[in-house]
ChimeraX commands (.cxc) that place a marker at each C-alpha (Angstrom):
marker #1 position 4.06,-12.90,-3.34 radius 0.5
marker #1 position 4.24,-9.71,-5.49 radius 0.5
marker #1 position 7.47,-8.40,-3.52 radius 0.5
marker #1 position 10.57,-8.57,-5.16 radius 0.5
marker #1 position 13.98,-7.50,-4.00 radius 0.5
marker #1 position 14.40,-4.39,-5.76 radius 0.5
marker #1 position 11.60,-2.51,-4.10 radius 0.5
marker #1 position 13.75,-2.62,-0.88 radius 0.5
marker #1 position 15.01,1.11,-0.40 radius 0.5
marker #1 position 17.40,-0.39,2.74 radius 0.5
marker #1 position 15.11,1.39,5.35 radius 0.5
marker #1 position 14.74,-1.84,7.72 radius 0.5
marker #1 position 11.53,-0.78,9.04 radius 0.5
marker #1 position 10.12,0.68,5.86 radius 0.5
marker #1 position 11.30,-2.18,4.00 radius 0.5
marker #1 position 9.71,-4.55,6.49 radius 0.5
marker #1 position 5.99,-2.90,6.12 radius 0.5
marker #1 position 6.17,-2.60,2.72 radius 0.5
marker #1 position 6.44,-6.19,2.06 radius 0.5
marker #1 position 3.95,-7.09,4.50 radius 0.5
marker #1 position 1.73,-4.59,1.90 radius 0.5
marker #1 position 3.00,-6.65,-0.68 radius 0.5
marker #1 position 1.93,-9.77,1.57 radius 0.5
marker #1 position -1.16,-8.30,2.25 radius 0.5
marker #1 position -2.39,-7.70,-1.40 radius 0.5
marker #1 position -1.10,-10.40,-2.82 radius 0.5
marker #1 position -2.80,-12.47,-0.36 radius 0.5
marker #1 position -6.08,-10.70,-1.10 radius 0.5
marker #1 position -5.64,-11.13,-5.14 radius 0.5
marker #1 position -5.46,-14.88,-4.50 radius 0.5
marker #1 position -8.94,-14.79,-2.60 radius 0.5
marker #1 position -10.55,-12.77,-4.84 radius 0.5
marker #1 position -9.22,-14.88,-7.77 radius 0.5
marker #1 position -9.91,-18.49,-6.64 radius 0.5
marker #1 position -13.43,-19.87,-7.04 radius 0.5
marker #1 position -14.83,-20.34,-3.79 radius 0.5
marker #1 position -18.31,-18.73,-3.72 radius 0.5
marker #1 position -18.29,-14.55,-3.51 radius 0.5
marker #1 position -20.50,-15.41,0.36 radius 0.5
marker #1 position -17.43,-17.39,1.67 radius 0.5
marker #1 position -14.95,-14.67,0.32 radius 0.5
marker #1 position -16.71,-11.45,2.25 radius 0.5
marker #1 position -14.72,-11.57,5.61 radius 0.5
marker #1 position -11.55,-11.86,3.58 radius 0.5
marker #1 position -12.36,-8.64,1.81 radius 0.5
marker #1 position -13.73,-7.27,4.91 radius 0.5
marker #1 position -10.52,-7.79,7.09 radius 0.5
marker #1 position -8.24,-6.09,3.99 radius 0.5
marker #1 position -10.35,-3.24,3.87 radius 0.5
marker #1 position -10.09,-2.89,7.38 radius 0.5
marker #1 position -6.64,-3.59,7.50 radius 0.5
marker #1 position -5.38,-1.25,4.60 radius 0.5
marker #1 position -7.16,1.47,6.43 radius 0.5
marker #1 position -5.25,0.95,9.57 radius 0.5
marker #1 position -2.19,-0.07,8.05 radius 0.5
marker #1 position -1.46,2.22,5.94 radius 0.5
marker #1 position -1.93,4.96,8.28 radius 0.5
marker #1 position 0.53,3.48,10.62 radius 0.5
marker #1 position 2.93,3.17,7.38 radius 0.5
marker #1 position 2.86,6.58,5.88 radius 0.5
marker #1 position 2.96,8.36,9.55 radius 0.5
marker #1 position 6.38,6.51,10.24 radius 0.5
marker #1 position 7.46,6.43,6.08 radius 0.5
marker #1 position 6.91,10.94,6.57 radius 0.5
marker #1 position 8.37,11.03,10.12 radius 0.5
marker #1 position 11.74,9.12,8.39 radius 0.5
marker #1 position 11.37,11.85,5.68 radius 0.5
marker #1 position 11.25,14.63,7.93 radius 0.5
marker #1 position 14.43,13.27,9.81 radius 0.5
marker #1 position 16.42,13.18,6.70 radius 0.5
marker #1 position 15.16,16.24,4.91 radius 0.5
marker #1 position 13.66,14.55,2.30 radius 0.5
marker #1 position 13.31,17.61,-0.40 radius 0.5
marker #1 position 9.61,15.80,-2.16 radius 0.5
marker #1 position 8.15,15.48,0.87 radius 0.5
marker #1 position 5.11,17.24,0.02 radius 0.5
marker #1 position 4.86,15.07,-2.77 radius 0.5
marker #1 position 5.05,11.71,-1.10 radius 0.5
marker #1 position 3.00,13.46,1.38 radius 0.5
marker #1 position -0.23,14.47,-1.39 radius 0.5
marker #1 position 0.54,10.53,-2.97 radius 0.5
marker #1 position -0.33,8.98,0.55 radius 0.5
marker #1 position -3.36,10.94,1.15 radius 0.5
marker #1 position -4.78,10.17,-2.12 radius 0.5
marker #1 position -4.12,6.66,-1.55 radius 0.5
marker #1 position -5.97,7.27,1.83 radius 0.5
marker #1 position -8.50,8.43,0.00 radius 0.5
marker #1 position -9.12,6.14,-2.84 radius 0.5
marker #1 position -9.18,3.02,0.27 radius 0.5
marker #1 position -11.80,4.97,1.94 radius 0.5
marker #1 position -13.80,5.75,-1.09 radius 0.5
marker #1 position -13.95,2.09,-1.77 radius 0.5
marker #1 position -15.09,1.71,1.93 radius 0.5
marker #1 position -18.07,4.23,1.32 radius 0.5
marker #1 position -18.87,2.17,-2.03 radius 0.5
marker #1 position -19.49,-0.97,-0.27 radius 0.5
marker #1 position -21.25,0.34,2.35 radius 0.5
marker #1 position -23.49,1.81,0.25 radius 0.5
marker #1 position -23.67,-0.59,-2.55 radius 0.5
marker #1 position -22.64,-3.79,-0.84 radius 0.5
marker #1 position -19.80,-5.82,-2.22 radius 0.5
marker #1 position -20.07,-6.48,-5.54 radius 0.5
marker #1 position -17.81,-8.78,-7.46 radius 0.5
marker #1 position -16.86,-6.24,-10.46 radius 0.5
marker #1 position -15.76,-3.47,-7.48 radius 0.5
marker #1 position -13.96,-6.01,-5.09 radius 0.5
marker #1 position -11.52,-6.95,-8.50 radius 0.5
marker #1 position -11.72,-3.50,-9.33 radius 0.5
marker #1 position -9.73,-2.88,-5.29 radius 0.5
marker #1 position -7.74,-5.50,-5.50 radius 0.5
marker #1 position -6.48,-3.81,-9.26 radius 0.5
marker #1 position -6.29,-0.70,-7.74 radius 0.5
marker #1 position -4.27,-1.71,-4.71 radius 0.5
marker #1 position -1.54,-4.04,-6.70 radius 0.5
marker #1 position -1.05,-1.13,-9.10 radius 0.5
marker #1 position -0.93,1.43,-6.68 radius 0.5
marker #1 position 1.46,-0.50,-4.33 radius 0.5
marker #1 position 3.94,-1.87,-7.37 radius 0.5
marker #1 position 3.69,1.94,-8.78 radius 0.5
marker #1 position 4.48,4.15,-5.47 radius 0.5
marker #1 position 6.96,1.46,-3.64 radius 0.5
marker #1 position 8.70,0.71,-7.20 radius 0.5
marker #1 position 8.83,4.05,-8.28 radius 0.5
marker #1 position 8.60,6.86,-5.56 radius 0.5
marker #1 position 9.92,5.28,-2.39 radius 0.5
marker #1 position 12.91,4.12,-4.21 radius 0.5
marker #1 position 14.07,7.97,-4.44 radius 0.5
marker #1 position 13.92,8.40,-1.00 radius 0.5
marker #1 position 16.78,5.27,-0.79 radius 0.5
marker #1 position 18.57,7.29,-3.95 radius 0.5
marker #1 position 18.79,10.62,-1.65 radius 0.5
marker #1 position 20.18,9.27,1.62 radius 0.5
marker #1 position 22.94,7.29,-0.42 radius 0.5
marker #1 position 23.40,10.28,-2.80 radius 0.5
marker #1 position 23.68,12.40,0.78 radius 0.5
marker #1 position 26.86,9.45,1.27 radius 0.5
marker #1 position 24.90,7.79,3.90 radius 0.5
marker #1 position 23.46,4.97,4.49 radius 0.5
marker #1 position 19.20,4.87,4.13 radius 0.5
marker link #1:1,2 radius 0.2
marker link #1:2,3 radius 0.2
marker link #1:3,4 radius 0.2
marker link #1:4,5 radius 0.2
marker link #1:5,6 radius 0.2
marker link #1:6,7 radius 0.2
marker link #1:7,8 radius 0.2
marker link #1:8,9 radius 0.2
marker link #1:9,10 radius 0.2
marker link #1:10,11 radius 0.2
marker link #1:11,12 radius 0.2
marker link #1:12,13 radius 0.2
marker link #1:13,14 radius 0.2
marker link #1:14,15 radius 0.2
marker link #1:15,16 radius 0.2
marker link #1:16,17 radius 0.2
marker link #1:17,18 radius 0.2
marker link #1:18,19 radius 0.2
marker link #1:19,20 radius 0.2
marker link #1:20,21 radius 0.2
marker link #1:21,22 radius 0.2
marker link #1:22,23 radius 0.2
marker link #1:23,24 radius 0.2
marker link #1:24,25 radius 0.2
marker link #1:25,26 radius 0.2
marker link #1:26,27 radius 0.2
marker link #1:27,28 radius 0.2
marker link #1:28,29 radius 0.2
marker link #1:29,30 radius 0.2
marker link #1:30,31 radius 0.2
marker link #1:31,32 radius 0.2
marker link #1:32,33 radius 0.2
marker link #1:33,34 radius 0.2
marker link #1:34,35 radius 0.2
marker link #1:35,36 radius 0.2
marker link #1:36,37 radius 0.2
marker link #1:37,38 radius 0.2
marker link #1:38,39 radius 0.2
marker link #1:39,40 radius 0.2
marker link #1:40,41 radius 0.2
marker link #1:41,42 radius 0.2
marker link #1:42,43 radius 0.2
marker link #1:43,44 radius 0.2
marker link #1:44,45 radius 0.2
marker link #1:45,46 radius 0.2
marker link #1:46,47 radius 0.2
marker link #1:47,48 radius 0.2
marker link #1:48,49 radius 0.2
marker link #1:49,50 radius 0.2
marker link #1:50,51 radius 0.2
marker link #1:51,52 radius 0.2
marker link #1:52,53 radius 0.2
marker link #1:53,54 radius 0.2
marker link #1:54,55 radius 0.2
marker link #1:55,56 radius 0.2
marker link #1:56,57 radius 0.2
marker link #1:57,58 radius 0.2
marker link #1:58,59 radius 0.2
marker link #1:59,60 radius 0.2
marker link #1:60,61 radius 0.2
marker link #1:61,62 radius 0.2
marker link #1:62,63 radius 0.2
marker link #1:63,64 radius 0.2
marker link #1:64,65 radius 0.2
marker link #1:65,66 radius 0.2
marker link #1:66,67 radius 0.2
marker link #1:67,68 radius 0.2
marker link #1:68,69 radius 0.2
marker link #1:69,70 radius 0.2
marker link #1:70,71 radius 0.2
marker link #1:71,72 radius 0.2
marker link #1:72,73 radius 0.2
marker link #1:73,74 radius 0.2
marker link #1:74,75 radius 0.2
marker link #1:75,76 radius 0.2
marker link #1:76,77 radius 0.2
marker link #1:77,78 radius 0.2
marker link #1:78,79 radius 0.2
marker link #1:79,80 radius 0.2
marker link #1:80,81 radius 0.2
marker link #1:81,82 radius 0.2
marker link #1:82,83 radius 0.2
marker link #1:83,84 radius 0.2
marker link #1:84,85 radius 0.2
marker link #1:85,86 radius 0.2
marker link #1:86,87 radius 0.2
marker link #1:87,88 radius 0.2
marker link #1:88,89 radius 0.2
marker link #1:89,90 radius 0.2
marker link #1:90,91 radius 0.2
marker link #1:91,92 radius 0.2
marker link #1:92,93 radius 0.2
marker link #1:93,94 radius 0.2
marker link #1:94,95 radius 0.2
marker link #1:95,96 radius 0.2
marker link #1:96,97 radius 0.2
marker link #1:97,98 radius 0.2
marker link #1:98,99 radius 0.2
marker link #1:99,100 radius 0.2
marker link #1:100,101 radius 0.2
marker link #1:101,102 radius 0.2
marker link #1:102,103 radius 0.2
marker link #1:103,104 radius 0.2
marker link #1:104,105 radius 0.2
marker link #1:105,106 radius 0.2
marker link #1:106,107 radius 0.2
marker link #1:107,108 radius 0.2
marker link #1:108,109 radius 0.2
marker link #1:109,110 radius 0.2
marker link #1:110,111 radius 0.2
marker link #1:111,112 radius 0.2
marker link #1:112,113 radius 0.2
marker link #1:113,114 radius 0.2
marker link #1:114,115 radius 0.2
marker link #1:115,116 radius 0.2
marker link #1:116,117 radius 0.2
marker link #1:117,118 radius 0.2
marker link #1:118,119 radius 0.2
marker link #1:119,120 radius 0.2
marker link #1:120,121 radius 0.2
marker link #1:121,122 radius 0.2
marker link #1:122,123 radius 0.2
marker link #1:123,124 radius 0.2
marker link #1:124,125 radius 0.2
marker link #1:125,126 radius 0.2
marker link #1:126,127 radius 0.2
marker link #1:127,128 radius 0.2
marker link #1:128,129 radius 0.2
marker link #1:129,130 radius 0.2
marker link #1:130,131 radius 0.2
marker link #1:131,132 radius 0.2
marker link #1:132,133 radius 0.2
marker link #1:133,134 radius 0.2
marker link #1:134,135 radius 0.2
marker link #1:135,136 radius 0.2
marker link #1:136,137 radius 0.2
marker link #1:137,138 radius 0.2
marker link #1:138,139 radius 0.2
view
């Protein structure tokens, strides 16, 4: 699995969802990458698209409530990062729907969502960790 340790920004529940996104992808790399036939690997791709647009939803409502709670001064910004993330899943939704599921745009997801994840959990929820300890609590 793609999660390591120091992603966790000691937010229990935040922590726990973001690994199961890092369970999630990872998980969905693996299909895409093996060599079963692209007919047996459709559901797969079908229940992760499903399931990032459900999930994630559920995530960023509860990762923005936690920010709201704490005062979390780039809000906004996290805020505009998760819709555009939003966005780019549901973009990819519209493409298969309309073009079916081609190999070369299923990889092309699965890049986008293991980049995407590593880059905003990695990079920009780790701040929110660094302000509630800065703030001399615990996150």
């Amino acid at each position: 699995m793609m999660w390591k340790e120091k992603y966790r920004i000691d937010v229990e529940l935040i922590d726990e969802q973001h690994q199961e996104l890092f369970k999630r992808v990872s998980d969905f790399l693996q299909i895409i990458q093996n060599e079963d036939s692209w007919e047996d690997k459709l559901e797969q791709v079908k229940e992760t698209m499903a399931f990032m647009q459900e999930y994630v939803v559920v995530h960023f409502n509860e990762e923005e409530i936690y920010q709201e709670q704490i005062n979390y001064p780039d809000i906004e910004i996290h805020k505009e990062a998760h819709a555009k993330f939003k966005e780019g899943v549901n973009d990819y939704v519209k493409i298969f729907e309309e073009e079916g599921f081609s190999k070369e745009k299923i990889q092309e997801f699965g890049g986008k969502l293991m980049t995407w994840l590593i880059m905003h959990v990695g990079k920009m929820d780790q701040k929110i960790g660094e302000y509630v300890k800065s703030k001399g609590g615990q996150a």
